[in-house]
C-alpha positions in Angstrom: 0.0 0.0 0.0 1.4 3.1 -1.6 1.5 5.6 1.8 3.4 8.6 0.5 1.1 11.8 -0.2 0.1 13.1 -3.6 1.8 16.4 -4.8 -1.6 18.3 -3.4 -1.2 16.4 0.1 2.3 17.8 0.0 1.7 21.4 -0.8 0.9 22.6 2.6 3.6 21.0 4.6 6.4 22.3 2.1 4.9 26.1 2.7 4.7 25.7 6.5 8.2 24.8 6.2 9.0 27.5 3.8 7.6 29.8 6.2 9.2 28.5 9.4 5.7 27.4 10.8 6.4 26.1 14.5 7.0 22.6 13.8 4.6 21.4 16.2 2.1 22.6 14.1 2.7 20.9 10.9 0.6 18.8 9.1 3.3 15.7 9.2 3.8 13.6 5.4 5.0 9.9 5.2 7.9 10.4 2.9 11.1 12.7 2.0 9.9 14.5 -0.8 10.7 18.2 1.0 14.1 17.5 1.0 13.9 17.8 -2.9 12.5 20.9 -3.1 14.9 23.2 -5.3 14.2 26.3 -3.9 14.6 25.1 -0.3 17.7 23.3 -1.3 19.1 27.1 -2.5 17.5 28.6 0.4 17.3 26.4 3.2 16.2 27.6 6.5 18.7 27.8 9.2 19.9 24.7 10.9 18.3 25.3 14.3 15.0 25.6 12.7 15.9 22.1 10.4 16.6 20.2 13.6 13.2 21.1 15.1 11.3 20.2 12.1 13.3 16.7 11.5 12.7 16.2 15.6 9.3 17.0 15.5 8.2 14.8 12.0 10.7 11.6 12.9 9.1 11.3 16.7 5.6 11.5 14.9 6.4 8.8 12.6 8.0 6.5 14.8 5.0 7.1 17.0 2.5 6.6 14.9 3.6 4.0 12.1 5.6 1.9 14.4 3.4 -1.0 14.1 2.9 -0.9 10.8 5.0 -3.7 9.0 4.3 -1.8 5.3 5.5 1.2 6.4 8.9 2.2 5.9 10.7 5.9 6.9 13.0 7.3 4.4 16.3 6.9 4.9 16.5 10.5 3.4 15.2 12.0 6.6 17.3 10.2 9.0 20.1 11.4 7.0 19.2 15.0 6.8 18.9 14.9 10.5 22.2 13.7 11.4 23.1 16.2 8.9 21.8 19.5 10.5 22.4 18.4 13.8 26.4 19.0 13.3 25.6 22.1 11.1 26.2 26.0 12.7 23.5 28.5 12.8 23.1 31.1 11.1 22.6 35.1 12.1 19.3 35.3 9.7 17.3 33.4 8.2 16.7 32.4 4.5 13.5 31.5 2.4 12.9 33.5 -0.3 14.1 36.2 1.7 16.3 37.2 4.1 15.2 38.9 7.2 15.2 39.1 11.9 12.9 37.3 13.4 12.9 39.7 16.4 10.7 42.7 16.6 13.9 44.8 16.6 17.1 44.3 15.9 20.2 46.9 15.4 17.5 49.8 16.8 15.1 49.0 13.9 11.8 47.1 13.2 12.5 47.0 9.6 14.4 43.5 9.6 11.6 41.5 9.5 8.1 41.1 7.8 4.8 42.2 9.0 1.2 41.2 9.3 0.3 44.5 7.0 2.3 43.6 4.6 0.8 40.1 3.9 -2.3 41.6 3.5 -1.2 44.2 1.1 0.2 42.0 -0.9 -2.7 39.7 -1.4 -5.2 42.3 -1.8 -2.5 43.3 -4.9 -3.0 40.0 -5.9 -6.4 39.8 -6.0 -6.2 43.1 -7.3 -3.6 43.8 -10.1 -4.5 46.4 -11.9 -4.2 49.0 -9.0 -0.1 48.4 -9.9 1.0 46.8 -13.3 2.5 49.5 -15.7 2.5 52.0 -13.2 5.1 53.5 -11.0 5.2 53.4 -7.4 6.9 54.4 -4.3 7.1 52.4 -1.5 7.4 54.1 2.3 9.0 52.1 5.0 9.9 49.1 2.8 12.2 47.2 5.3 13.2 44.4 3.7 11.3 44.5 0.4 8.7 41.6 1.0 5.9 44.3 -1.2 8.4 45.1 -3.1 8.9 41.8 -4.3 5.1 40.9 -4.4 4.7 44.1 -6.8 7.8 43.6 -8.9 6.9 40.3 -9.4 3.5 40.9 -10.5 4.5 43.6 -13.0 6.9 40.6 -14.6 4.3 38.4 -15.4 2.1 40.6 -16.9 5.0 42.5 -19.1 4.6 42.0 -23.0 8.2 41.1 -24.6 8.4 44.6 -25.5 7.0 46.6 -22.6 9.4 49.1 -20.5 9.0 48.2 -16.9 7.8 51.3 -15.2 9.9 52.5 -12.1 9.3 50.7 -8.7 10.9 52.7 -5.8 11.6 51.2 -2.7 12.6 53.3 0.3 13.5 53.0 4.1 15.6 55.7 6.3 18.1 52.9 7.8 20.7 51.9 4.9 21.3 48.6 6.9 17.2 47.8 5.9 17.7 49.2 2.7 20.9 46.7 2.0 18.8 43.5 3.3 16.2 44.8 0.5 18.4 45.0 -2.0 19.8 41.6 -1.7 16.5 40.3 -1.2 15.1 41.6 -4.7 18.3 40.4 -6.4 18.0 36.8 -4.6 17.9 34.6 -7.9 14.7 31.9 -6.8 12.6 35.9 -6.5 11.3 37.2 -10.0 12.0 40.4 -9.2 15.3 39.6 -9.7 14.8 40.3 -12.9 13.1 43.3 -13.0 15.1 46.1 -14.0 12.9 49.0 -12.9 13.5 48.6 -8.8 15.0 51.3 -7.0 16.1 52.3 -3.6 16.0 55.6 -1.7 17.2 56.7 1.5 13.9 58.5 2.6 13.8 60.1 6.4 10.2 61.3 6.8 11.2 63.6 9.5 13.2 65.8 6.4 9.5 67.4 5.4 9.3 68.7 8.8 12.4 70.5 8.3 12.5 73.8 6.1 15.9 73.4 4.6 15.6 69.8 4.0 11.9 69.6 3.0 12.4 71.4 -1.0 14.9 68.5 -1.8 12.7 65.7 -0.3 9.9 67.1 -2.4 11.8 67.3 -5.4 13.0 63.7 -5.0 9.3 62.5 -4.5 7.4 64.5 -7.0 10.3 64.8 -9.9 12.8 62.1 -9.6 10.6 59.3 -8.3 7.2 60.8 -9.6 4.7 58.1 -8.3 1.4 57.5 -9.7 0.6 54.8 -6.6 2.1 55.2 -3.1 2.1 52.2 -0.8 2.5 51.5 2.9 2.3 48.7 5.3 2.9 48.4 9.3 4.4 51.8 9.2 2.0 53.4 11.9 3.2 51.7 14.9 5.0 54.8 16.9 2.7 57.9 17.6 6.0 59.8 17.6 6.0 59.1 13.3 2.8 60.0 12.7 3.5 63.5 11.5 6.5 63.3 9.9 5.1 60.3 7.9 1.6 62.2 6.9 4.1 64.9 6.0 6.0 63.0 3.9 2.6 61.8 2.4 1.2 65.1 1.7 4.9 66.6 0.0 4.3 63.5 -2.6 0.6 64.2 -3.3 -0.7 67.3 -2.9 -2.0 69.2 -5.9 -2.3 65.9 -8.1 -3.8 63.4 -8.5 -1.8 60.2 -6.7 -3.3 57.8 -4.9 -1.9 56.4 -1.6 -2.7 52.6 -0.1 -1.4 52.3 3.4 -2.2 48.6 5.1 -2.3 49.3 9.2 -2.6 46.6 12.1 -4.7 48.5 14.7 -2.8 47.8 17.9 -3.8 51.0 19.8 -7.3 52.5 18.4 -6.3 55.6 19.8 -3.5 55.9 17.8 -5.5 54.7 14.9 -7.5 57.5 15.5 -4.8 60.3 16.1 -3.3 59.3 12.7 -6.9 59.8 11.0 -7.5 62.9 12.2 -4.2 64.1 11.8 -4.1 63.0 8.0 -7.5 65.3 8.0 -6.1 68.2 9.8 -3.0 68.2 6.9 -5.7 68.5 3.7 -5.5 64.7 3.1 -8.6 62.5 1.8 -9.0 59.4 4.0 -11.2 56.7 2.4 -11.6 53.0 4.3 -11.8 50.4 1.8 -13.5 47.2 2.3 -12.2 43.9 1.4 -15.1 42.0 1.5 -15.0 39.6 -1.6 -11.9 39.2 -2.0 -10.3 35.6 -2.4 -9.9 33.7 0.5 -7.1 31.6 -0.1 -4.4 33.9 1.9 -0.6 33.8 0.4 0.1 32.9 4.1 -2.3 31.1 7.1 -3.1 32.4 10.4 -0.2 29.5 11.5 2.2 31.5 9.9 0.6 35.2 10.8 -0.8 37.0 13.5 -4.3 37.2 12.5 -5.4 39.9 9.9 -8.8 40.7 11.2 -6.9 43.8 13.0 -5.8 45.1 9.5 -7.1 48.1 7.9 -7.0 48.9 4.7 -7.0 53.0 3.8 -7.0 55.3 0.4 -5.2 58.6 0.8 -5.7 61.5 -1.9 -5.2 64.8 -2.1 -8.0 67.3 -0.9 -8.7 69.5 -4.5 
């Protein structure tokens, strides 16, 4: 009796593993096909996290299939343990990207992906139009996670012939900025291959200042000249707020750009200083709903925190 699971079974283990799912939450396969994977094979995850997961899915197997005489466990995995278990750790981790799994690290939160962010990117998916062929600026892009999502999407829509418009990723600390970078180079990301990415050093506290707040503007509305701004999990310090709506309204007013921020509501009433602040500055402040939208998230609530806290908000220019 055949016991190893289909392709389809398999799917959902290999992106709990891709996504460093705590392994004690894993849906657990019969066989070694994982260890196949090409793109984990490039980009494995960090040996401490491989000896949890081997740990975790041999003890299961030898639990559960002990008595059964068809049953045989892959050599493979035995292997692959014995392997990681002499292997060092590493000081980040690598997937598809490579980023901190603290909440800060080196005096930033920027090292790592959040909650936001997910959903931004799958509202972009279910939503592509809002972005192919058209140039954006990212704020607060830490390590390039949207950046990727939106590069990538503007690939596979391209036409042999079209010019990729600019994509403009930007952060204020250059050690964010250089994780993003290397991120949207890594070879297994198609945005590798896009040659439209940029990064900017952008400090949101510069419109605040009169000397420095001409050449900001000139950067945004000149040089980078977005028709889309996006944002996501970059309301999280009351102490931003200003300098970030500030930022905003250099880069929009008197035109007509868009802006699509994604924001986890942690405090409501900072929620609801930064609304009425974006008010008080002359900025339009639409919530959108996403109700109807596909429900097969890029990433489970496993994986996540839960996204029910997420809102979703248009920013325009008051004409």
């Amino acid at each position: 009796m055949d016991r190893s699971p289909t392709e389809p079974d398999l799917f959902p283990i290999l992106r709990q593993y891709s996504c460093l799912s705590p392994a004690n939450k894993i849906y657990l396969p019969t066989d070694a096909s994982i260890l196949h994977n090409s793109l984990l094979l490039d980009y494995p995850p960090t040996a401490q996290y491989q000896r949890s997961f081997w740990k975790r899915i041999i003890a299961h197997l030898e639990t559960n299939y002990d008595e059964d005489d068809e049953f045989e466990l892959s050599s493979e995995i035995y292997d692959c343990y014995i392997e990681v278990l002499h292997e060092s750790q590493s000081s980040y981790l690598t997937t598809t990207l490579l980023e901190s799994r603290n909440v800060i690290e080196g005096g930033t939160t920027g090292l790592r992906t959040w909650t936001a962010a997910f959903y931004l990117a799958q509202y972009f998916l279910d939503n592509p139009d809002l972005i192919l062929q058209k140039r954006i600026l990212e704020l607060g892009s830490g390590i390039g996670f949207m950046g990727i999502v939106m590069a990538s999407l503007q690939m596979l829509s391209r036409a042999s012939d079209d010019i990729l418009p600019k994509l403009w990723l930007t952060d204020v600390d250059e050690t964010v900025l250089s994780v993003c970078r290397r991120n949207i180079r890594l070879p297994c990301n198609l945005s590798s291959s896009h040659d439209g990415v940029e990064t900017a050093r952008v400090d949101w506290f510069d419109a605040l200042d009169e000397l420095a707040a001409p050449a900001l503007k000139t950067l945004l509305c000149e040089q980078i000249d977005p028709e889309l701004i996006v944002g996501s999990d970059i309301v999280f310090d009351p102490s931003l707020v200003h300098p970030l709506l500030s930022t905003l309204k250099l880069a929009i007013e008197g035109s007509n750009r868009t802006a699509l921020f994604a924001l986890t509501m942690r405090n409501e009433t900072t929620f609801s200083d930064f609304l009425f602040s974006a008010r008080g500055l002359g900025l339009h402040v639409t919530e959108l709903s996403t109700t109807g939208t596909t429900s097969k998230h890029i990433l489970t609530n496993d994986v996540v925190e839960d996204m029910s806290a997420v809102r979703l908000l248009k920013f325009s220019a008051t004409l």
